[in-house]
N, C-alpha and C positions, 0 to 999 in steps of 0.2 A: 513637197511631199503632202499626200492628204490625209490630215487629221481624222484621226477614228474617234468616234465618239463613242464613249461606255453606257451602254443603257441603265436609266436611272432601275432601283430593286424598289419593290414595293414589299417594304417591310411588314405592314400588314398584313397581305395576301400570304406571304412565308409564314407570321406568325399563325393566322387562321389555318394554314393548311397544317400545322405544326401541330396546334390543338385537335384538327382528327384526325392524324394518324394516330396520335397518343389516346385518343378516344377509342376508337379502334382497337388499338391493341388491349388496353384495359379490357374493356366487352367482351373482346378472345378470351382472353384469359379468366375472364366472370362466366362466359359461356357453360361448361360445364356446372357449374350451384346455381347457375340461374334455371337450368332445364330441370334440373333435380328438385330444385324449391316450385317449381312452374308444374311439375306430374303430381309429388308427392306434398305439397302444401297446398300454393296457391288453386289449383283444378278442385281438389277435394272439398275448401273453405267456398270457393262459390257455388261450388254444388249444391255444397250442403245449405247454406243459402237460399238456393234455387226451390231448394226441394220445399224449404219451411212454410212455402207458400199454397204445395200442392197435398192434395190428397193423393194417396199412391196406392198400388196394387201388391201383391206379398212377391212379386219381380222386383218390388220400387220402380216401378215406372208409373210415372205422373199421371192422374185421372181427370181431376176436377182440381181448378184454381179454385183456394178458398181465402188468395189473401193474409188477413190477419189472424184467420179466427181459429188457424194452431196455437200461436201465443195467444189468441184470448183463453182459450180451453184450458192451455196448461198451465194458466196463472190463476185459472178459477180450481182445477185437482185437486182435491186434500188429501192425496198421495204424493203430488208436486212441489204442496208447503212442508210434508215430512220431508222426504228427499232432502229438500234445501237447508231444513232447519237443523237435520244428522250429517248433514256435509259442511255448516259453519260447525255443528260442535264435532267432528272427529278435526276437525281441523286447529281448532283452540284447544286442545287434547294434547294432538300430535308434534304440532311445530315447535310453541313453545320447549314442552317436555325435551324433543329428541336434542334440540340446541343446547338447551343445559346443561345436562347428561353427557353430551359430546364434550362441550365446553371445560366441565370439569375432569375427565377423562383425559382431553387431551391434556390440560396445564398437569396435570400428573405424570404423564406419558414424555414430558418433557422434560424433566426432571433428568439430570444426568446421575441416574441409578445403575446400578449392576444387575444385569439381566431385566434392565428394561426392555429390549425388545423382545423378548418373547412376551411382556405384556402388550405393547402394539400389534405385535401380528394377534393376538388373541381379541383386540379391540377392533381389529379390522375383518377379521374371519366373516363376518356376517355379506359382506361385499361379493363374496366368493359362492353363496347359498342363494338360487334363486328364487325367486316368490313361490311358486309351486311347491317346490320341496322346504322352503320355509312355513310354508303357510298350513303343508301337513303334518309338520314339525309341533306346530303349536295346536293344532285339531286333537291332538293326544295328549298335547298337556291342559285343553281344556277339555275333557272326556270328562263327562258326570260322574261314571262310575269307576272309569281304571285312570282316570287322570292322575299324572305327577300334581297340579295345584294344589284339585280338592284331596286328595289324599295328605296333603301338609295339613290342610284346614279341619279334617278329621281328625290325624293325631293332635292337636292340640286343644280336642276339643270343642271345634264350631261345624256348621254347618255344608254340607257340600252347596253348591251355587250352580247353577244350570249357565255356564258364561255364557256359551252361544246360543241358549234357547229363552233364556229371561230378558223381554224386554230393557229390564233396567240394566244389565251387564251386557248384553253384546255389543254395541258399541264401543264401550269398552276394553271389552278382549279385543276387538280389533284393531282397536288404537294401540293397546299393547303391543301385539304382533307388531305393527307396523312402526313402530318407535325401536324394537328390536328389531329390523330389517335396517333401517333407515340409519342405526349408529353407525358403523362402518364406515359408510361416505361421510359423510357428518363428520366426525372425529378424524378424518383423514386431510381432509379440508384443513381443519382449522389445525391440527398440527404441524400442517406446510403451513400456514401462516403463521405459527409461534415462532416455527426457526427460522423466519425471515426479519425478525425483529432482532435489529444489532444489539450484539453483546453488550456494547460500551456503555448501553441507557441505565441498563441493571447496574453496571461497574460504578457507574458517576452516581448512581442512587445509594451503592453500598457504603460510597464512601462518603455522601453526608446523613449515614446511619437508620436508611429508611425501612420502616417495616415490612413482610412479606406484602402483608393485605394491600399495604401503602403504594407498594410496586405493582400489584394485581389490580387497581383501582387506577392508577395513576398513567402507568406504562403499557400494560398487555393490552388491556381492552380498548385503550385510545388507538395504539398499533395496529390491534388485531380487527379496528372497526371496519377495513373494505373488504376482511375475509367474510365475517360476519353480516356484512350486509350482502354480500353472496350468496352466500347458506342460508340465509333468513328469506330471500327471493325463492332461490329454486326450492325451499324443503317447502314453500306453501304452496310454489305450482305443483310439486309436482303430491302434495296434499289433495288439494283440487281434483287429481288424473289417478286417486287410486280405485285400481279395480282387482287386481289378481286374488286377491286377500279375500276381499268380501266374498267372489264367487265361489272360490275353496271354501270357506268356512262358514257362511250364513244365507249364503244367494238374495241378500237382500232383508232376510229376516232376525227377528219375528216381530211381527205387526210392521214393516218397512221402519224399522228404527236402524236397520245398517244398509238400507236402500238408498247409498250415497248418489251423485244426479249423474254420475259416469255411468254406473251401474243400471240407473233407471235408464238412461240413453240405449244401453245395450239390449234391456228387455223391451223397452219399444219397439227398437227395429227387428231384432233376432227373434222375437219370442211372441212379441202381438202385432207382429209386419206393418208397424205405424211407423216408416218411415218418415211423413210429415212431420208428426210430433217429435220425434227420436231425433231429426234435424234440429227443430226448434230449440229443444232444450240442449245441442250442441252449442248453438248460438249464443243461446245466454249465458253456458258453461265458457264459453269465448271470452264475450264481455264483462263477464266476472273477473275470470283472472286477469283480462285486462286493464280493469281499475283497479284491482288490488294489487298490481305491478306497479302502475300511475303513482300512487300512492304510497308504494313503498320507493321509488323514485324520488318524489317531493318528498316526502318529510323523513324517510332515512337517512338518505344521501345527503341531507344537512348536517347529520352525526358524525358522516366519515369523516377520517382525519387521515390522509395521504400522505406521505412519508416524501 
């Protein structure tokens, strides 16, 4: 009889073919978010790129390369350094405040009280109202004359305050407004993250006789640190990206002390057709939030305590 011989396998060659077909199908399956992130992020971000370099027409179609010297322009503005300087202060304003506020909101809200939830759904309402109809919401209660505010500030005796038209308050009011838009998510967050902190920590704490505060210090906010480092991220991006507010209620004004640099980006291109410049200062609105994510990366994310 003659012996057949078994061809040796090249186990390699099987494993590598192994790895792209499994490559393969991944890609398939990323295929779609990768063409959505490819239209609507990636295309738009090297555009806008593109464009920082050129001088443009009121089409936005490119004229004259000028290089640098849209960022040189716009860092020399002293419309550019206001911008900048009322988009760090609505933002030291806003983030802190609206976390707090939530913060203690929610540890209340979590309370197992009778007819707590109709005070959640009242703490969450604002979730439901969008910026438009919010934002005209609050153009009434800052009204000089028929305002709800200043007509408190009259009955007890002081002054009406021009919130949206004085320099020193409009910023301000808009911080306001946007600290009450912003409770809603905020406090809804961090309520899914109270009740995901096991019973038992409280229980073992009761029972070697620990104070409330001792618990809220000790337990909640060590638990509650990667909800918190969440909310502390996105409420500053999206600090950074607010625009609906301002153009309802100030367009920028008065003297550009609520001409935050979202807003200036929009009157560049839509309003004085400097789409170079209106790229530019995209750009830097980029790399801002992007060191300040960096940043809240490195030195937050050492705080978190993961369960």
């Amino acid at each position: 009889m003659e012996s057949t011989e078994i061809p040796e396998i090249n186990y390699e060659s099987v494993k590598r073919k192994q790895r792209i077909r499994t490559f393969a199908k991944g890609m398939l399956f990323l295929l779609p978010s990768l063409l959505l992130f490819g239209v609507f992020l990636f295309y738009p971000l090297f555009k806008t790129l593109y464009l920082s370099f050129f001088l443009t027409n009121a089409r936005g179609e490119t004229t004259v390369f000028v290089g640098l010297q849209n960022y040189l322009g716009m860092f020399a503005s002293p419309i550019f350094h206001q911008s900048m300087k009322s988009t760090f202060l609505f933002v030291l304003y806003t983030v802190p405040t609206t976390i707090i506020i939530a913060l203690f909101l929610a540890v209340l809200a979590n309370e197992k009280l009778k007819g707590i939830g109709f005070f959640r759904t009242i703490f969450t309402s604002t979730m439901g109202i969008s910026v438009a109809a919010a934002s005209v919401f609050w153009l009434y209660l800052f009204h000089p004359s028929i305002g709800f505010i200043n007509g408190i500030l009259e009955m007890i005796g002081m002054e009406s305050i021009g919130w949206l038209t004085d320099p020193k308050w409009a910023l301000i009011a808009v911080a306001v407004t946007t600290i009450w838009m912003n409770l809603g998510f905020t406090f809804l967050v961090l309520l899914g993250g109270l009740q995901s902190i096991d019973s038992y920590l409280y229980e073992s704490a009761d029972i070697d006789g620990a104070s409330y505060f001792y618990k809220l210090r000790r337990i909640t906010i060590p638990m509650l640190s990667p909800t918190l480092f969440f909310v502390i991220t996105v409420t500053i991006i999206n600090a950074f990206q607010t625009f609906g507010q301002i153009d309802i209620l100030t367009q920028g004004g008065p003297q550009n002390t609520t001409n935050l640099i979202v807003y200036s980006i929009y009157r560049e291109a839509f309003t004085n057709y400097q789409f170079g410049t209106a790229s530019a200062q995209a750009i830097v609105l980029f790399v801002i939030i992007l060191i300040m994510t960096i940043i809240q990366f490195k030195l937050g994310e050492r705080k978190v305590h993961y369960q």
